[in-house]
C-alpha positions as CSV (number, residue, x, y, z in Angstrom):
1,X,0.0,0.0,0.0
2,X,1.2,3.6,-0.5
3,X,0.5,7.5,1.0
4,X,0.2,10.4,-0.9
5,X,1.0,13.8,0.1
6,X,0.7,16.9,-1.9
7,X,2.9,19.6,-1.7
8,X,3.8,23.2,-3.1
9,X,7.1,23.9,-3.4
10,X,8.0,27.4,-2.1
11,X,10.3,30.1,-2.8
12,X,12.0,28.6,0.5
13,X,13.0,25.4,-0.9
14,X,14.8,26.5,-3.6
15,X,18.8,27.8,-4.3
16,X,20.0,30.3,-5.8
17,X,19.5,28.6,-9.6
18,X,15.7,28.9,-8.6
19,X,15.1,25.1,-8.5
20,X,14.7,22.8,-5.7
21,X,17.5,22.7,-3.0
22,X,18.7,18.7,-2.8
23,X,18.1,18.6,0.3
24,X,14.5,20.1,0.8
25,X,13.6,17.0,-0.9
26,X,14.1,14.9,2.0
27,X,12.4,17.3,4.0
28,X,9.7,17.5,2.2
29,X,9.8,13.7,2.3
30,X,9.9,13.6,6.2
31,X,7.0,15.8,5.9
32,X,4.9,12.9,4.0
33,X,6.2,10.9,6.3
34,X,5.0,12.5,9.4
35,X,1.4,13.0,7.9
36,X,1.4,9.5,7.3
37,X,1.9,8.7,11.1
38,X,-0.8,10.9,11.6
39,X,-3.5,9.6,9.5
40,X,-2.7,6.4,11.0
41,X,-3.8,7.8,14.1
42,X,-0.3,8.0,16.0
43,X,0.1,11.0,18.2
44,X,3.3,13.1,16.6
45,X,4.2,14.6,20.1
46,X,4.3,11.3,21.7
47,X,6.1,9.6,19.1
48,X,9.0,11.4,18.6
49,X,9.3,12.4,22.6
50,X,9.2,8.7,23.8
51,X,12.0,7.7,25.7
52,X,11.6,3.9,25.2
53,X,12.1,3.7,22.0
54,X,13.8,6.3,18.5
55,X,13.5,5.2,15.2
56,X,16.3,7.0,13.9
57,X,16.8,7.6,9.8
58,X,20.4,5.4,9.1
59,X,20.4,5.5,5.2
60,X,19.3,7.7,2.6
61,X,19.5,8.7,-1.1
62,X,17.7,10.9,-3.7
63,X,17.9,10.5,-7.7
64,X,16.5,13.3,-9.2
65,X,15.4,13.4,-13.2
66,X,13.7,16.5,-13.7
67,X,14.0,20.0,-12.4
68,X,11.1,20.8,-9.6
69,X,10.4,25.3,-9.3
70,X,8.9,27.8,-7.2
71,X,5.3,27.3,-7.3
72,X,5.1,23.7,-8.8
73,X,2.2,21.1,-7.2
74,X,3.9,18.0,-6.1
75,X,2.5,14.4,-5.3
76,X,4.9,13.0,-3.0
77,X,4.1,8.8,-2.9
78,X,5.0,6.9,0.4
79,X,5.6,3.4,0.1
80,X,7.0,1.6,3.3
81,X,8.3,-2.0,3.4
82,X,9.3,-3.8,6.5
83,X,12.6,-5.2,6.2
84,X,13.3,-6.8,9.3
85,X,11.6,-6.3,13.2
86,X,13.6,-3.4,13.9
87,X,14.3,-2.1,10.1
88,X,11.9,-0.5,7.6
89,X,12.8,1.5,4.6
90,X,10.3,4.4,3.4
91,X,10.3,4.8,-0.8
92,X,8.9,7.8,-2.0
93,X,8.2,8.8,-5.8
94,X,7.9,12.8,-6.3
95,X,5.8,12.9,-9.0
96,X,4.3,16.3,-10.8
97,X,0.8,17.0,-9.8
98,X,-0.3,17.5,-13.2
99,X,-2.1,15.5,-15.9
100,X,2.2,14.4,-17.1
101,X,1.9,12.2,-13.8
102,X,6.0,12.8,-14.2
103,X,8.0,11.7,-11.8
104,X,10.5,14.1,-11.2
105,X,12.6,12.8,-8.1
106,X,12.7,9.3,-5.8
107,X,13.9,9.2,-2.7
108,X,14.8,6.2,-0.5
109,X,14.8,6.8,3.9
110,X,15.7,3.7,5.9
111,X,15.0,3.7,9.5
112,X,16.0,1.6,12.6
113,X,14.1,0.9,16.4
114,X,16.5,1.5,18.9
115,X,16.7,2.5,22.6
116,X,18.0,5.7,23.0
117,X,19.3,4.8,26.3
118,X,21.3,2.0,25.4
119,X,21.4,2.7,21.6
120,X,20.5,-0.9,21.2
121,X,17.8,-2.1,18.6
122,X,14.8,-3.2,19.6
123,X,11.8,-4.0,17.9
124,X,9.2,-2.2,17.2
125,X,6.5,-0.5,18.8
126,X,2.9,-1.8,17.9
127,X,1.7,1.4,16.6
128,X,4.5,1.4,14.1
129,X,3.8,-2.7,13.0
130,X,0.4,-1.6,12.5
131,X,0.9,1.9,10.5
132,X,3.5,-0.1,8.3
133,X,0.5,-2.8,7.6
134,X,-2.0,0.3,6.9
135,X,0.2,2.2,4.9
């Protein structure tokens, strides 16, 4: 299964070349990925203050194949697979929001369950199981 978020990019997220600075990319991508958690029904305060558990980003990469501008409407796609109980990795397709369908950039985070006391992994939470099973 997969999320979609939709997103304008602003005169923020771009460099001095007037596209899309790399790295906004994967902010905009953590962005879909919070909203995800939300829909889900998973309390965004909670989940990235609780001290039992962190499910830090370890990996990530971006291929980009198309310049993305001030003002364009983006469809950012979220597709999560479970790789392991304490390892998922997030895909996510930005695609143009218009009737092209383009994709313009993909984007890869992978993310592991530790405790952030003893920075040991750990599995994870249930709320987590179940939004990757939703999503």
């Amino acid at each position: 299964m997969s999320f979609t978020y939709n997103r304008t990019i602003h005169f923020q997220d771009t460099d001095a070349a007037g596209v899309i600075y790399f790295a906004n990319v994967l902010s905009m991508c953590h962005e879909a990925y919070e909203e995800s958690l939300g829909i889900a029904g998973i309390n965004l305060k909670t989940f990235f203050s609780n001290s039992s558990t962190a499910i830090p980003i370890v990996h990530t990469s971006a291929d980009f194949f198309a310049p993305m501008f001030c003002g364009d409407k983006l469809s950012i796609n979220l597709i999560p697979q479970q790789l392991s109980e304490t390892k998922f990795e997030i895909v996510y397709e930005i695609v143009a929001d218009s009737s092209s369908q383009q994709i313009l950039a993909k984007a890869m985070t992978r993310h592991v369950c530790i405790n952030p006391i003893t920075r040991t992994r750990t599995p994870f939470p249930d709320a987590i199981v179940q939004w990757l099973g939703r999503v």
